[in-house]
C-alpha positions in Angstrom: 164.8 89.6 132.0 166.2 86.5 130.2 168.5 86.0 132.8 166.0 86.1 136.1 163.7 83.9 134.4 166.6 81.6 134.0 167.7 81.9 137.4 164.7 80.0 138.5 164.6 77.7 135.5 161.5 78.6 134.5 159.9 77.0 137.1 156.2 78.3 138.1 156.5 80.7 135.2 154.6 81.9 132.7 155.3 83.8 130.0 152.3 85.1 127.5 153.3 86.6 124.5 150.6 88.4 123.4 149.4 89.2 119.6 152.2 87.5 118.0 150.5 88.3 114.3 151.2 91.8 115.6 155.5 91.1 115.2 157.4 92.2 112.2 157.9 89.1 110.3 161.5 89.5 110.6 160.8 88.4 114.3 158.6 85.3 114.2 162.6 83.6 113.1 164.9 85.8 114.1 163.9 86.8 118.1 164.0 86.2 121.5 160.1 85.3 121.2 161.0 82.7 118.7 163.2 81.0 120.9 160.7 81.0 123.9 158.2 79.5 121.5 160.3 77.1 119.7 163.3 76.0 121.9 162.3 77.1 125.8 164.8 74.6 126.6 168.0 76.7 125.1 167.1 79.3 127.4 167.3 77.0 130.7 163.6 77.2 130.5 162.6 73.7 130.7 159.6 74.3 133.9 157.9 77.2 132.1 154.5 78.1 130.2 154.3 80.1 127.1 151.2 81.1 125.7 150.8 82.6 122.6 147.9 84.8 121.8 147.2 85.3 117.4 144.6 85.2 115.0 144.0 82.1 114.2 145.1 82.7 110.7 148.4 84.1 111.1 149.9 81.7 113.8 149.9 78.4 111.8 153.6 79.1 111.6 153.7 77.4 115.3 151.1 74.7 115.7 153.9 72.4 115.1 155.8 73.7 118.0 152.7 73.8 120.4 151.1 71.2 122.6 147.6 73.0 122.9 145.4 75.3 120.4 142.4 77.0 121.6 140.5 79.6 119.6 138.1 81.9 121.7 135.0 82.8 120.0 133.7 85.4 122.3 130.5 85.7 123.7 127.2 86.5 122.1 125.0 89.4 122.9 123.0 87.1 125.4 126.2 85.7 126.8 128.1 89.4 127.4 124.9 90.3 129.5 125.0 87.3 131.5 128.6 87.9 132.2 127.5 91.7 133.6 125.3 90.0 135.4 127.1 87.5 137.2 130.6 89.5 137.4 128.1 92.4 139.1 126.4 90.1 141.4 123.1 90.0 139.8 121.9 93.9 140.3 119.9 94.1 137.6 120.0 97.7 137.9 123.7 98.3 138.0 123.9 96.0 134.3 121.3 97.6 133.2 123.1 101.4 133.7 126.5 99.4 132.6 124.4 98.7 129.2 123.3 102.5 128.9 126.3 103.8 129.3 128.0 101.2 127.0 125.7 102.6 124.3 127.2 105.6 124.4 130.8 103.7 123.6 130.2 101.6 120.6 133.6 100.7 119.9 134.0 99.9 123.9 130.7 98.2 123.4 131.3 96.0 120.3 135.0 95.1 121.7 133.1 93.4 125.2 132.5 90.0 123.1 135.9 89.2 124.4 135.9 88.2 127.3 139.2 89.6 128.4 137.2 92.7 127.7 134.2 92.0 129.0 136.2 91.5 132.5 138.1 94.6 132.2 134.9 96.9 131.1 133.0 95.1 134.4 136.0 96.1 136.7 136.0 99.4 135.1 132.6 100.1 135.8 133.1 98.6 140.0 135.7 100.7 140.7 134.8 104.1 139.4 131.3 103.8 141.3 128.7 102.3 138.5 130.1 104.2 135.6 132.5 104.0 133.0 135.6 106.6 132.6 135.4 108.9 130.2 138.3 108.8 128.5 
């Protein structure tokens, strides 16, 4: 993979390396992710992006090595059912059956405060027809 990426220098790539507090430890030093983070330019990759996803608390590590930091919050209750509403084009009753059927998913319900969630949850619920799969 290394090598295609390198092929076209990185240029109008990105990389995400997601949940990075996830890795062994062993890894944060001793990896290829290490390297993308911390010298993108050894591998040829000078015209790339890397983003890093982490709790907050376990990537200070790299803030030296980063040019940005943004923490998402999530959304509030109010703000998750805005979202519905806008990402289903303002049906009230199709975020309103989204919502019922979310109450039956707690977990699914309580994780849609992220908004990566939230998206894939609304998408979800468009293409199976107005309701959520089952499994």
């Amino acid at each position: 993979v290394i090598e295609k990426f390198q092929s076209y220098r990185g240029q109008e790539l990105l990389i995400v390396l997601d949940g990075w507090d996830e890795l062994p430890s062993q890894l944060h030093t001793k990896s290829i992710f290490h390297k993308l983070i911390v010298f993108p330019q050894s591998l040829n990759l000078h015209f790339s992006a890397v983003i890093v996803t982490s709790r907050p608390i376990a990537s200070g590590e790299l803030y030296h090595f980063i040019s940005s930091r943004i923490e998402i919050l999530g959304f509030t209750p109010t703000e998750v059912k805005d979202y519905f509403t806008e990402a289903l084009g303002g049906e009230a009753r199709a975020v309103q059956k989204l919502q019922d059927q979310l109450q039956e998913c707690p977990m699914v319900e309580a994780s849609c405060y992220l908004p990566l969630n939230a998206a894939i949850v609304s998408h979800l619920f468009l293409v199976q027809n107005y309701s959520l799969p089952t499994t």
